[in-house]
KETORMI-390090 format. One record per residue: x, y, z negated of N, C-alpha, C in turn; chain; residue in three letters. Coordinates in steps of 0.02 Angstrom, whole numbers, plus 50000, padded with zeros to 5 digits. Example, Ala and Ser with C-alpha at 12.3 -4.5 7.8 and 13.67 -1.06 7.14 Angstrom:
% residues 2
REC   neast   nnorth     nup   caeast   canorth    caup   ceast   cnorth     cup   c     r
REC   50660    49716   49610    50615     49775   49610   50660    49835   49610   A   ALA
REC   50642    49888   49646    50684     49947   49643   50645    50002   49606   A   SER
This chain:
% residues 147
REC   neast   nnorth     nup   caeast   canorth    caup   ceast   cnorth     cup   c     r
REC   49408    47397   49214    49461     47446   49225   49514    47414   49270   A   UNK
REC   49545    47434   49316    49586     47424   49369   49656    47419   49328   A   UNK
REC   49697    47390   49333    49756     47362   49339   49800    47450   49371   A   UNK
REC   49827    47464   49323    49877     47507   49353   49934    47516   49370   A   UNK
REC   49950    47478   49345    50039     47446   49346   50069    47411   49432   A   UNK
REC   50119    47433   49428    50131     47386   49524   50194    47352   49511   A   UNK
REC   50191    47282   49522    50235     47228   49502   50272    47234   49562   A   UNK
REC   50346    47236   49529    50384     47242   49587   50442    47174   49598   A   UNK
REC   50427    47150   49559    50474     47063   49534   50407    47012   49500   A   UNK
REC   50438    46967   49475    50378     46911   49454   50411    46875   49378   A   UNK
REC   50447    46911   49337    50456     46924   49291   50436    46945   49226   A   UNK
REC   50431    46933   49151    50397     46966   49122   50444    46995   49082   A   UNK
REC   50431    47062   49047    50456     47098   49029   50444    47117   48957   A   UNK
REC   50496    47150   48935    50471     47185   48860   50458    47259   48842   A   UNK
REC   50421    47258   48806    50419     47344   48843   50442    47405   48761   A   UNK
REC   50428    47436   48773    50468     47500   48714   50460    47570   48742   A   UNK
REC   50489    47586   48706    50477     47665   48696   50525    47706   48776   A   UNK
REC   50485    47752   48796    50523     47778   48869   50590    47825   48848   A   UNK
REC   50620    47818   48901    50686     47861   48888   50707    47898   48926   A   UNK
REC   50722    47960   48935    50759     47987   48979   50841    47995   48981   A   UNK
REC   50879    47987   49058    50923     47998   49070   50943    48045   49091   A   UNK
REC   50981    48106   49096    50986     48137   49162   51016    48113   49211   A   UNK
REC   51024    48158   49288    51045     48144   49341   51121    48171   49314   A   UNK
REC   51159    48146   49360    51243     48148   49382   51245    48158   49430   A   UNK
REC   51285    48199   49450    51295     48264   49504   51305    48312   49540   A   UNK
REC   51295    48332   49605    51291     48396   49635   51213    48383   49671   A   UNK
REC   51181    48436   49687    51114     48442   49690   51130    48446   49743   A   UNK
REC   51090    48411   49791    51076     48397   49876   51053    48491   49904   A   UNK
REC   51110    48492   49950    51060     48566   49981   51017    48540   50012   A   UNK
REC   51007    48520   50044    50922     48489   50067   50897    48444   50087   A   UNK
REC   50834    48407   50110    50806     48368   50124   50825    48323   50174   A   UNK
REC   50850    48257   50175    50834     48225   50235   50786    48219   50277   A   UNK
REC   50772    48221   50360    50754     48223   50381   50705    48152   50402   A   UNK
REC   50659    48154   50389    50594     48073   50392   50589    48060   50470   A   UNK
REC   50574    47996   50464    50546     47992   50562   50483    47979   50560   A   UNK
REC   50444    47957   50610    50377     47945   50600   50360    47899   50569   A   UNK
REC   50390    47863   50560    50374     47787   50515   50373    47799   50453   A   UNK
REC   50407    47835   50430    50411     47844   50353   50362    47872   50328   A   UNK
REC   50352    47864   50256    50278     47888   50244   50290    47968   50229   A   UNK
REC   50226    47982   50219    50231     48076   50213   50243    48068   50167   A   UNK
REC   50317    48102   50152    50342     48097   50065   50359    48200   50062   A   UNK
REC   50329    48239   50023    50374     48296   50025   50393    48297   49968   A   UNK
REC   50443    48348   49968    50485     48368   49899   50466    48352   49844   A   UNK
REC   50391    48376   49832    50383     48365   49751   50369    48305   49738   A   UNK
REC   50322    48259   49808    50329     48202   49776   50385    48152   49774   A   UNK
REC   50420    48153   49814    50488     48128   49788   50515    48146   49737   A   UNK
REC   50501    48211   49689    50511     48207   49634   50480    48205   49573   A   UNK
REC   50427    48158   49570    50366     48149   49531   50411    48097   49485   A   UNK
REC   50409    48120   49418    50440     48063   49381   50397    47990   49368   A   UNK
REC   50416    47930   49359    50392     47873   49361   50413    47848   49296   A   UNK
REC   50367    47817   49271    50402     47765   49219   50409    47692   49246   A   UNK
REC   50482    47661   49225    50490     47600   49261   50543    47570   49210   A   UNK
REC   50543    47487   49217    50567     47471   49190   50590    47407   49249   A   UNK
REC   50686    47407   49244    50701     47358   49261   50728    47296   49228   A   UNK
REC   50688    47253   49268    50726     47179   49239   50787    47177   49221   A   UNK
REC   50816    47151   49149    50857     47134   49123   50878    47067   49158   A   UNK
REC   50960    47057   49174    50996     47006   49193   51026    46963   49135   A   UNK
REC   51006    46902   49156    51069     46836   49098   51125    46841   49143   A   UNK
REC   51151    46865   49189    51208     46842   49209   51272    46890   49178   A   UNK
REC   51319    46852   49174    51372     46864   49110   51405    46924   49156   A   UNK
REC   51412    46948   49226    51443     46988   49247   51387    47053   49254   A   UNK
REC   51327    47056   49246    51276     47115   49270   51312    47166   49214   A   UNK
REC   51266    47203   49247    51303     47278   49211   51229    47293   49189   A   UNK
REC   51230    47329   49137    51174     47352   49076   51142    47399   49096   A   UNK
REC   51179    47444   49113    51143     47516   49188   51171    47500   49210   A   UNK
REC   51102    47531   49281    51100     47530   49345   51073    47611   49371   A   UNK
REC   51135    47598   49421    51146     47677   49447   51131    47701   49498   A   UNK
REC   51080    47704   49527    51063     47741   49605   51092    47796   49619   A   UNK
REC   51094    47808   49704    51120     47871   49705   51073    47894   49766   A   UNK
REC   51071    47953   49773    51030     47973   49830   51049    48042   49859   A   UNK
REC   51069    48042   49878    51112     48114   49903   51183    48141   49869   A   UNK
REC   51210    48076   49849    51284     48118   49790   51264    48107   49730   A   UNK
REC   51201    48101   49719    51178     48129   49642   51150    48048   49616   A   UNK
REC   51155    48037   49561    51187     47971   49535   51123    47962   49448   A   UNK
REC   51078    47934   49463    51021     47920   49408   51038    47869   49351   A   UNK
REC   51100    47867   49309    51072     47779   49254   51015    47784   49235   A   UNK
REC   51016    47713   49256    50928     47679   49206   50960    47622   49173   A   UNK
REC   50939    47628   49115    50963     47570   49063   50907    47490   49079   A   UNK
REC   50936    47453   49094    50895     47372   49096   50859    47363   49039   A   UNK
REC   50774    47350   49064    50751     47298   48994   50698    47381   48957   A   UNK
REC   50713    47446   48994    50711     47497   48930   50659    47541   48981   A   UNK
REC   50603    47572   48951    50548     47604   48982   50601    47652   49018   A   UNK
REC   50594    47676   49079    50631     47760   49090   50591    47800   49129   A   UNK
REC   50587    47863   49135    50553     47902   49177   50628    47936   49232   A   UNK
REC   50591    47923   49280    50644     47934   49348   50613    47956   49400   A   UNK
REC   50638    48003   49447    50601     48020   49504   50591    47960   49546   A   UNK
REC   50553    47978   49593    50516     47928   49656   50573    47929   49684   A   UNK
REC   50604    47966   49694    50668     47966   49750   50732    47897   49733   A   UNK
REC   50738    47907   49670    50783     47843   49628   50742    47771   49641   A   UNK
REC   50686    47781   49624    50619     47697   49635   50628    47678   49704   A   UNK
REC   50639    47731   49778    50649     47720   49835   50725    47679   49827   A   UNK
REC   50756    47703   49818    50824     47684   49827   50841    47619   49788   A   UNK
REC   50806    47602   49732    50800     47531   49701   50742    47481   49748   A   UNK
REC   50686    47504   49786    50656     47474   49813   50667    47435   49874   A   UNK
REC   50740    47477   49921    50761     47465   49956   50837    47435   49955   A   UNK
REC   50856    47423   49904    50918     47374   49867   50902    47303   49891   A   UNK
REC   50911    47282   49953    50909     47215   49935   50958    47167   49963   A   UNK
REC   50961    47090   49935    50997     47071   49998   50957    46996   50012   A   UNK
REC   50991    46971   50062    50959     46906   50082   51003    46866   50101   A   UNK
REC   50967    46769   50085    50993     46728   50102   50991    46669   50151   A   UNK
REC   51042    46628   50143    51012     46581   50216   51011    46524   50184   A   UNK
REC   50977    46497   50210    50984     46396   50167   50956    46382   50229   A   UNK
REC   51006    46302   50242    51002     46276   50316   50954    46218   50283   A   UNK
REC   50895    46213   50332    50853     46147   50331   50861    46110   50394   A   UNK
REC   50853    46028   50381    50847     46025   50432   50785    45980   50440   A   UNK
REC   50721    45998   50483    50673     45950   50485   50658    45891   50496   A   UNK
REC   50704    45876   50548    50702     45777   50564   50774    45776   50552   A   UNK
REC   50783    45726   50490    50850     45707   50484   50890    45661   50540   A   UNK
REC   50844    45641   50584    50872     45610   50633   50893    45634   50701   A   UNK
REC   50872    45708   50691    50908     45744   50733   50946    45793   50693   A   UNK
REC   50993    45795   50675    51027     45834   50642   51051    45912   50663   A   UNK
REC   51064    45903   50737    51077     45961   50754   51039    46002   50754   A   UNK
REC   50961    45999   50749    50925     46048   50752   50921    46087   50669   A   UNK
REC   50965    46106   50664    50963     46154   50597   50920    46225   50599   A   UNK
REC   50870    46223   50535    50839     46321   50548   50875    46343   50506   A   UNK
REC   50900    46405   50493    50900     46451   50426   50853    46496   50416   A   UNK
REC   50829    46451   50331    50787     46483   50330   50807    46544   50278   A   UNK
REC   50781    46593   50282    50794     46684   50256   50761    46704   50208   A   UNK
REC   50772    46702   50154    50746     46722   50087   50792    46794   50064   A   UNK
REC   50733    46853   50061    50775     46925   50045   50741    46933   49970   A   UNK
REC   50764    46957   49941    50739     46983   49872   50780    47034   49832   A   UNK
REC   50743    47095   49777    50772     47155   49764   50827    47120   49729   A   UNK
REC   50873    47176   49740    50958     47172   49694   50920    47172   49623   A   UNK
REC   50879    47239   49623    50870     47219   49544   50806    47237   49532   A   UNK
REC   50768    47202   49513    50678     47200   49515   50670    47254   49468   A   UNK
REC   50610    47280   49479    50580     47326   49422   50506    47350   49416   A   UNK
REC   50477    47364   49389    50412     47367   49359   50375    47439   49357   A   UNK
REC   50351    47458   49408    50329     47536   49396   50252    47520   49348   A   UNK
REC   50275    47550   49288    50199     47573   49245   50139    47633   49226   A   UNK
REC   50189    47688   49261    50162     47738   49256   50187    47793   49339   A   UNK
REC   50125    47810   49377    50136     47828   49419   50092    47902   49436   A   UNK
REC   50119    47955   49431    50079     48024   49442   50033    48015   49503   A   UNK
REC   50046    48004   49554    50014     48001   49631   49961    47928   49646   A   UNK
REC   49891    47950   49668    49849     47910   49696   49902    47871   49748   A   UNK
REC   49942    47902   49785    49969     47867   49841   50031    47812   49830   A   UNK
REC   50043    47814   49766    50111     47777   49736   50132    47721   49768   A   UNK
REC   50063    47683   49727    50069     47599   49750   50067    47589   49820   A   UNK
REC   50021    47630   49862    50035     47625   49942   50113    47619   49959   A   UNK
REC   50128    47672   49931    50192     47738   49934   50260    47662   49947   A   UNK
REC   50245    47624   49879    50300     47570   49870   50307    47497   49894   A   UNK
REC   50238    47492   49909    50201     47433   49934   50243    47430   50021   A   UNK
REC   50218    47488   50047    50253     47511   50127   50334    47484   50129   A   UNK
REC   50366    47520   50087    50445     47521   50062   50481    47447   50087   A   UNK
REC   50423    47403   50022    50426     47343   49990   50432    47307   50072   A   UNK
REC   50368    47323   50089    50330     47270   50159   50421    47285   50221   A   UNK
REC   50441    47321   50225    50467     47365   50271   50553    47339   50256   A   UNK
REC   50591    47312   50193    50625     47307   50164   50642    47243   50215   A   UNK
């Protein structure tokens, strides 16, 4: 049996019972407009609910929810806790990221030649376990690669 789950951090997790949140809001009058690069996403599947779970933080300042927004309209997902959420919220966490620099330098005897090297990784990792669409994991994988 195939592996269904799509690891989105390298983390392990605990898992529990799913939860729903609602959205916070005003409802988007309509669609953003895609370019060719983007994948064929329409309406409904951007709103295919997902179950996901994000990594819980040790750091003493993280916040417990985490709040996407995607047109005005504003999703909590509780850390650590199964949730079902549209694709549209998983986009907008998929594409959360930031990146860093750390200077190496290869021959210490030339010093001036410094690289930076660029390490990006998600603001806040998370774990899709349950996905309605054959095309999901493509769907996030693209996102991911593209990020």
């Amino acid at each position: 049996m195939a592996n269904r789950r799509t690891e989105a951090h390298s983390g392990e997790l605990r898992t529990g019972k799913d939860i729903n949140l609602s959205e916070i809001g005003l409802e988007s009058a309509g669609i953003e407009p895609v370019t060719e690069n983007d994948f064929n996403c329409s309406h409904a599947f951007m709103n295919d609910l997902l179950t996901i779970v994000i990594a819980e933080d040790n750091l003493k300042d993280s916040l417990p929810v985490v709040t996407p927004n995607v047109n005005g309209v504003n999703q909590p997902i509780i850390r650590g806790v199964r949730s079902k959420v549209k694709r549209k919220y998983v986009e907008a966490l998929a594409r959360g990221t930031y990146t860093r620099y750390e200077q190496k330098t290869p021959d210490p005897g030339r010093p001036e030649n410094i690289r930076m090297m660029e390490k990006t990784a998600l603001v806040y990792p998370f774990t899709v376990y349950e996905d309605p669409s054959p095309h999901g994991r493509e769907w996030l994988q693209s996102i991911l690669k593209g990020a």
